[in-house]
VOTOR-245411 format. One record per residue (C-alpha): residue number from 0; y, z, x. Coordinates in steps of 0.5 Angstrom, whole numbers, plus 500, padded with zeros to 3 digits. Layout:
N
NUM_Y_Z_X
...
END
This chain:
584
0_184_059_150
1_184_066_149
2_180_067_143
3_175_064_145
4_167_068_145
5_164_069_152
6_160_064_152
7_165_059_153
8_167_056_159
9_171_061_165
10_177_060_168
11_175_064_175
12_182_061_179
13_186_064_175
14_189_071_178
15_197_071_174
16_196_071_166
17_204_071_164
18_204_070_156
19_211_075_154
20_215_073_148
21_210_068_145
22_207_068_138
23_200_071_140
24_198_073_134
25_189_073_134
26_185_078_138
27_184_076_145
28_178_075_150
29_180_077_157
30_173_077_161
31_174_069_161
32_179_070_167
33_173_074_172
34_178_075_177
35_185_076_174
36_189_081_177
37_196_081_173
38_196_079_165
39_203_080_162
40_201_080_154
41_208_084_151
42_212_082_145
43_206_078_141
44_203_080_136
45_196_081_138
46_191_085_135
47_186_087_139
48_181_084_143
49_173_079_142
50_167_085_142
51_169_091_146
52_175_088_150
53_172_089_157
54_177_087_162
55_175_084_169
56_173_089_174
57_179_085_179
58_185_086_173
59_191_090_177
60_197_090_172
61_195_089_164
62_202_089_160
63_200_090_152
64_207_093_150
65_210_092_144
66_204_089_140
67_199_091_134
68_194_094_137
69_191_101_133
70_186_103_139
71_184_102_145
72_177_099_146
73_171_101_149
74_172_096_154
75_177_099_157
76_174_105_159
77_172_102_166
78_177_098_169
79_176_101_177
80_182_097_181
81_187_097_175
82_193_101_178
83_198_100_172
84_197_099_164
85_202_099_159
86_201_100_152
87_208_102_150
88_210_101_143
89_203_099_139
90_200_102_133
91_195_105_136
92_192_111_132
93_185_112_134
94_186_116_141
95_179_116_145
96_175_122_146
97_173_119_153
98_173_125_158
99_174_131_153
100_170_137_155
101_167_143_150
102_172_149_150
103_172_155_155
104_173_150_160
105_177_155_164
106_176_161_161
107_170_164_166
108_170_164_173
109_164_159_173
110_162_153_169
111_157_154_165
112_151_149_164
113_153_147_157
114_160_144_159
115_157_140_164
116_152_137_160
117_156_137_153
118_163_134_156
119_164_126_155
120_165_122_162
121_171_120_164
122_174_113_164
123_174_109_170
124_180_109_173
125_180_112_179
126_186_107_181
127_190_108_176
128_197_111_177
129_202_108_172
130_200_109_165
131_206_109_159
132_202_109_152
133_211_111_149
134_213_109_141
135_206_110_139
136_203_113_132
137_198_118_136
138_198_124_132
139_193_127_136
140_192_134_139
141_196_134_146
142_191_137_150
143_186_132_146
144_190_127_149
145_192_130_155
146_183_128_157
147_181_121_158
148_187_122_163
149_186_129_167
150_182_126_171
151_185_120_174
152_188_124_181
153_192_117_183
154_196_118_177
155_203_118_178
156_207_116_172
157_205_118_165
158_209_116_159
159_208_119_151
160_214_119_148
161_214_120_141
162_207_119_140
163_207_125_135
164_202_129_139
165_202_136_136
166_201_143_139
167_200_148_145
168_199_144_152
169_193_149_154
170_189_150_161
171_184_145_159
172_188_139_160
173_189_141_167
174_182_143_169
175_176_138_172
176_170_138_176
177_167_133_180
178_161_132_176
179_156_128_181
180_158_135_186
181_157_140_181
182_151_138_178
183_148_138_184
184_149_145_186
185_147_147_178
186_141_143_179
187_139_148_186
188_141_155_181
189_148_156_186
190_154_158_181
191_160_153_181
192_167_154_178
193_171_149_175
194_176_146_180
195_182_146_178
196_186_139_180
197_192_139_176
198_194_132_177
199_195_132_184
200_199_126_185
201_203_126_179
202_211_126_179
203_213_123_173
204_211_126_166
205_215_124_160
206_213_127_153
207_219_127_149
208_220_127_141
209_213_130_139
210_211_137_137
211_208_140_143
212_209_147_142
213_207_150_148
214_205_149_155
215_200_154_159
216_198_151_166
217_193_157_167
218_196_158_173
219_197_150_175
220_203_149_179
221_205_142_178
222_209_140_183
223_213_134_180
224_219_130_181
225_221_129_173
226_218_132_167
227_221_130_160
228_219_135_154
229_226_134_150
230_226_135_143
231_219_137_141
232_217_144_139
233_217_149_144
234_217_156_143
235_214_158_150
236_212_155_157
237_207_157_162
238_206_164_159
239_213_167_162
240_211_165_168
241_216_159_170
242_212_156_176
243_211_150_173
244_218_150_174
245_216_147_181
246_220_140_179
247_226_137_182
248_229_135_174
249_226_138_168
250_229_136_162
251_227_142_155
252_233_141_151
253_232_140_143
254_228_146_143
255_231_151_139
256_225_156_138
257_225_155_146
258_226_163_150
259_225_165_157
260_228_172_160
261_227_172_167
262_233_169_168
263_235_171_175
264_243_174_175
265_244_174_182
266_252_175_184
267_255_169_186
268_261_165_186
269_258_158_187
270_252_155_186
271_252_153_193
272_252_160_195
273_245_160_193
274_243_157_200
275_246_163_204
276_242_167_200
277_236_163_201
278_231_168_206
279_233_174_200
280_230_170_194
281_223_172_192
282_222_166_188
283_223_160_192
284_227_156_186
285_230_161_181
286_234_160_174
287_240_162_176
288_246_162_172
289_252_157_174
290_258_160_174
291_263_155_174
292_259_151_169
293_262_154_163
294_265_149_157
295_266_152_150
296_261_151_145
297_263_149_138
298_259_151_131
299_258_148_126
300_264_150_122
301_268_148_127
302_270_156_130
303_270_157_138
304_268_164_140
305_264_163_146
306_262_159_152
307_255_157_156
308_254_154_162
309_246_151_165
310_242_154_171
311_245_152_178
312_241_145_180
313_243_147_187
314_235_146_190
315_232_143_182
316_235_141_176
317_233_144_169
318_235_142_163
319_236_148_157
320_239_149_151
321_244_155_151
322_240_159_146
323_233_159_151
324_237_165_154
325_244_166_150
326_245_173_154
327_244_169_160
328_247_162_160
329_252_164_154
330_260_169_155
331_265_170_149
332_271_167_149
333_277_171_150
334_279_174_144
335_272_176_142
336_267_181_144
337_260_181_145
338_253_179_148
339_252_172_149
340_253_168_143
341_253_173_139
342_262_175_138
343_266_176_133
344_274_177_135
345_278_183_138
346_281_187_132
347_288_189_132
348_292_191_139
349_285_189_143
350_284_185_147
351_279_181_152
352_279_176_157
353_276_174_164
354_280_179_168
355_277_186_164
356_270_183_161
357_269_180_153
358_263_185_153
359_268_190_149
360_275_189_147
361_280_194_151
362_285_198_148
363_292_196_148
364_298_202_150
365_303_204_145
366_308_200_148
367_305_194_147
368_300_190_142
369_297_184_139
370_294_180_134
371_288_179_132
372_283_176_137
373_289_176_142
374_287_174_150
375_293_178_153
376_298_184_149
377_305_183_148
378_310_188_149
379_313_190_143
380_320_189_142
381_325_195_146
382_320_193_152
383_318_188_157
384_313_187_163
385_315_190_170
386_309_194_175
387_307_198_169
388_305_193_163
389_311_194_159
390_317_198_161
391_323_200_156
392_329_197_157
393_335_200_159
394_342_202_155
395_345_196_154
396_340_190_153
397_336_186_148
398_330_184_146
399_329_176_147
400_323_173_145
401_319_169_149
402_313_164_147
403_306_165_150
404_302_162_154
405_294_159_153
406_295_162_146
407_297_169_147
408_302_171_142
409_309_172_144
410_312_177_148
411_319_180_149
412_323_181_156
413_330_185_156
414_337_181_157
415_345_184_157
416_348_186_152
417_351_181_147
418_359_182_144
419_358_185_138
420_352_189_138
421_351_196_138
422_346_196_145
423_347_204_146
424_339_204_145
425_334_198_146
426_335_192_140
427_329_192_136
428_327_187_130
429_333_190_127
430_340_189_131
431_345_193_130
432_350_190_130
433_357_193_131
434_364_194_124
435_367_187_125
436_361_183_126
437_357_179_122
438_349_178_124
439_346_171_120
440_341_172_117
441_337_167_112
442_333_166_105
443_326_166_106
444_320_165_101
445_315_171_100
446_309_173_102
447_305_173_096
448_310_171_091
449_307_167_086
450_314_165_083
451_317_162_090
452_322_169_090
453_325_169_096
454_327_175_101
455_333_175_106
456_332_176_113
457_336_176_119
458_334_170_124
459_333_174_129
460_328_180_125
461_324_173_123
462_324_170_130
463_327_164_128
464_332_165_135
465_331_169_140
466_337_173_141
467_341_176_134
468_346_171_132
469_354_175_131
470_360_172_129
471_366_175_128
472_368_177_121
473_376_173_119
474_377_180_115
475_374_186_121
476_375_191_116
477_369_187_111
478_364_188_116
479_362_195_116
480_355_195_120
481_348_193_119
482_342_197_115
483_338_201_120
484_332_199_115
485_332_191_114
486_337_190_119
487_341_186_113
488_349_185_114
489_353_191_110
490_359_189_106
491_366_193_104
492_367_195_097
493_368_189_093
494_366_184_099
495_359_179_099
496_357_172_103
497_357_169_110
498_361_175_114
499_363_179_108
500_369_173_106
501_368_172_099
502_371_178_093
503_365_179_088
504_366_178_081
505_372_183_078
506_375_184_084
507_380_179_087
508_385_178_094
509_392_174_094
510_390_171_100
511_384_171_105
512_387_176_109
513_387_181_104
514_382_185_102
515_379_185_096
516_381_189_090
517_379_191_083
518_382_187_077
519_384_191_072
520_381_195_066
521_381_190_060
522_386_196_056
523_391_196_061
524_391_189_061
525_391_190_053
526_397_194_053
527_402_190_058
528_401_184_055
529_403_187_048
530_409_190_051
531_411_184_055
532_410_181_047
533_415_186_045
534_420_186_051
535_420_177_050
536_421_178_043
537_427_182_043
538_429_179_049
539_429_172_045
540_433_176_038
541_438_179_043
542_439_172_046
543_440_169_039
544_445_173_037
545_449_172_043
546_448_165_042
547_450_165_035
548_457_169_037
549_457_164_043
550_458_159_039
551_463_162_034
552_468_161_040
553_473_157_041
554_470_156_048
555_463_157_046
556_460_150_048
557_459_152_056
558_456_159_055
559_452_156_048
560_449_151_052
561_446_156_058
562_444_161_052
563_440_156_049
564_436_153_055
565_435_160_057
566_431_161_051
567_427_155_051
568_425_158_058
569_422_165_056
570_419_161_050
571_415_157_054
572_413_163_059
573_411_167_053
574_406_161_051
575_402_162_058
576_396_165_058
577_396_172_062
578_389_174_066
579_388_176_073
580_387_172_079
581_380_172_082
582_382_167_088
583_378_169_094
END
């Protein structure tokens, strides 16, 4: 029925056409429906239209979406009563001309003879006020695109998304002339400048996902509800001159080359606050920061430095990426110091943060400091917070370690005194420890040591507890203090180990409670064996020779036997081995 010529029969009763979703897949005529008012063609396959595609002069709604139309016919270009024409999703790559005029267009102050003459007429379409032709391989000039439509003063929503239109958006396609009017006036020699109509009744404009590079009103201020120009190529808008900002939401993010530097710092708390000042401002919807909008920002190599926030939406919403004014819209993080985005981190014993500004890093006092990149100082060891920002401790007291809070490095506060520790002065990294007393200490692996060497630290020094560790030593006179140096543990002669408990080689003790002493030199154990040899030996002959006059006794059997069993006695002694006793 749709593909039927036009000299076949009509259908002039039929006011709704409803063909969504089916299987239409040739070109179809639509002058057999006079007096149609809505058809409904989307999701089909139709590839255009018998002859020139003229549409009937009654037709409202026409809906050819997500079909395989590559242009709009000629029949298309009037089309009087029709308020909506959907034409989204198509492949249509042949963009009409229809309503194009010469250049130069807003470049005098009056319209030349030339351009009124020269220009195409517009298409008829005077009650059109939805228009949507999105997901469609345009690939023409926005301003060339933007011209069979500048005219069309009842249009309200307009729709070209990811239609690969490309270039600056220029005044030309925002400026018209009522034709019949001005060439009446150039016919009588009267000068006529172009008027500037600026899509009087358009709210919504969306053009998203192309390439549009620019946009110059030439001085037009659109006042629109919504406008989308996301993820295109964006370097500049309307020449600095954000009035065309005059827009209830406005949406430019993904516009990486996007700059703007009449951003309006004024001093607020809140955005709301904006309405107190509303009298003062000179512009009636500024681009103001919004101070509590901030979030960190990640780059891509997972480091945070700094954080950014968006224009305050207090009488309009304004979408932006945070480099269209990174000095503007953009802080360091505490830490780091810097102009927008651009931050690197506090050098050691600096510091920033909110309270003081991360602009520049704020040295620390010689009685506190930090790491690198630190938010907040710590007091070094022998000192403590209190009305100054660090204040010594006193005689008497300890340094205790203490974590820090949201990152910042750990800090110290002054306790009493522990028993076995020398407090005359404030306990640094190094405890001093007091004679009798024993400070643990533990094997750690060194720095830069490809070897696994390990190194001896004091828990305390190497911040593994937070007050020294002290035990009393079972032997007091072992324990003789700490090293000022290293804070390490130092020993009497001849002791080492936990509490200085155990005797070093060649020294030995008889009980534990003893201190340790050295053995004797090898030559005067030489020489005592020796002569104990020889004292066993004569001890041995001089008991033989008794035992053998013993035995020549008529009562010998008694003091013979007593003899021999001593003999036998110091013959087994002299088999043992003599050495010195190393026992702990």
């Amino acid at each position: 029925m749709l593909d039927r010529p036009s000299g076949g029969p009509a259908y002039p009763n039929v006011r709704y056409l409803d063909l969504d979703s089916n299987r239409l897949n040739t070109s179809i005529n639509l002058t057999l429906f006079p007096n149609l008012r809505q058809a409904d063609f989307s999701n089909n396959r139709i590839p255009g239209f018998i002859g020139n595609g003229s549409m009937p002069k009654s037709l409202w709604y026409l809906s050819l979406a997500d079909n395989l139309l590559t242009a709009l016919p000629e029949g298309f270009r009037s089309m009087p009563n029709l308020l909506s024409l959907n034409l989204a999703n198509n492949r249509i790559s042949q963009w009409p001309t229809w309503g194009s005029t010469p250049p130069g267009l807003c470049m005098g102050d009056f319209l030349s003879l030339d351009i009124v003459k020269d220009h195409d007429p517009p298409p008829d379409w005077g009650s059109l006020t939805y228009f949507d032709v999105s997901n469609n391989p345009i690939n023409t000039d926005v301003t060339a695109f933007l011209m069979p439509l500048k005219w069309q003063r009842s249009l309200t929503v307009l729709g070209a998304s990811n239609c690969s239109l490309y270039g600056p958006m220029n005044c030309e396609a925002f400026t018209t002339f009522e034709v019949a009017k001005v060439a009446g006036l150039m016919d009588q020699g009267i000068p006529v400048t172009a008027s500037i109509w600026s899509f009087p009744n358009l709210f919504f404009l969306y053009l998203r996902d192309n390439r549009i590079t620019a946009i110059d009103t030439g001085g037009v201020q659109l006042e629109l509800y919504h406008i989308d120009f996301s993820n295109n190529s964006l370097v500049s808008v309307a020449s600095g001159d954000w009035s065309f900002f005059d827009v209830l939401h406005a949406r430019f993010t993904e516009n990486p080359d996007l700059r703007h530097d009449s951003v309006h710092p004024i001093p607020i708390e809140k955005c709301q606050d904006l309405r107190q000042n509303f009298n003062e401002m000179s512009i009636p919807r500024p681009l103001v920061p919004d101070p509590q909008g901030y979030s960190v920002r990640t780059l891509d190599n997972g480091e945070e430095r700094f954080e950014c926030t968006e224009f305050c939406s207090t009488f309009n919403k304004i979408e932006v990426d945070y480099t269209i004014n990174s000095d503007a819209l953009c802080r360091c993080l505490p830490g780091y110091e810097g102009t927008g985005a651009n931050c690197t981190k506090c050098p050691r014993n600096t510091y920033s943060n909110r309270d003081y500004g991360t602009r520049t890093c704020k040295q620390y006092p010689d009685d506190a400091g930090s790491a690198e990149g630190s938010a907040a100082c710590y007091c070094r060891l022998g000192y403590e917070r209190g009305e100054e920002p660090c204040e010594p401790c006193t005689e008497g007291s300890v340094g205790v370690q203490k974590r820090g809070n949201n990152g910042s490095r750990a800090t110290w506060i002054c306790q009493d005194c522990l028993p076995g520790l020398n407090c005359s002065i404030p306990v640094n990294y190094n405890a001093n420890v007091l004679p009798g007393f024993f400070q643990l200490t533990v094997q750690l692996q060194s720095e830069n040591s490809s070897h696994n060497a390990a190194r001896e630290v004091t828990t305390y020094g190497a911040r593994l507890t937070l007050l020294p560790i002290v035990v009393p030593c079972p032997l007091r006179s072992a324990c003789i203090g700490t090293n000022k140096t290293n804070g390490l543990n130092i020993c009497s002669e001849g002791h080492e180990g936990f509490a200085c408990n155990r005797c070093k080689a060649a020294f030995s003790r008889q009980t534990p409670l003893q201190p340790c002493t050295p053995c004797a030199r090898l030559w005067q154990i030489v020489i005592v064996n020796v002569l104990l040899v020889v004292a066993i030996l004569m001890a041995i002959f001089l008991l033989t020779a008794l035992a053998e006059r013993a035995a020549a006794s008529s009562r010998a059997e008694v003091p013979s036997q007593l003899i021999k069993i001593g003999l036998s006695h110091i013959t087994a002694v002299c088999g043992l081995p003599f050495s010195c006793s190393t026992s702990p």
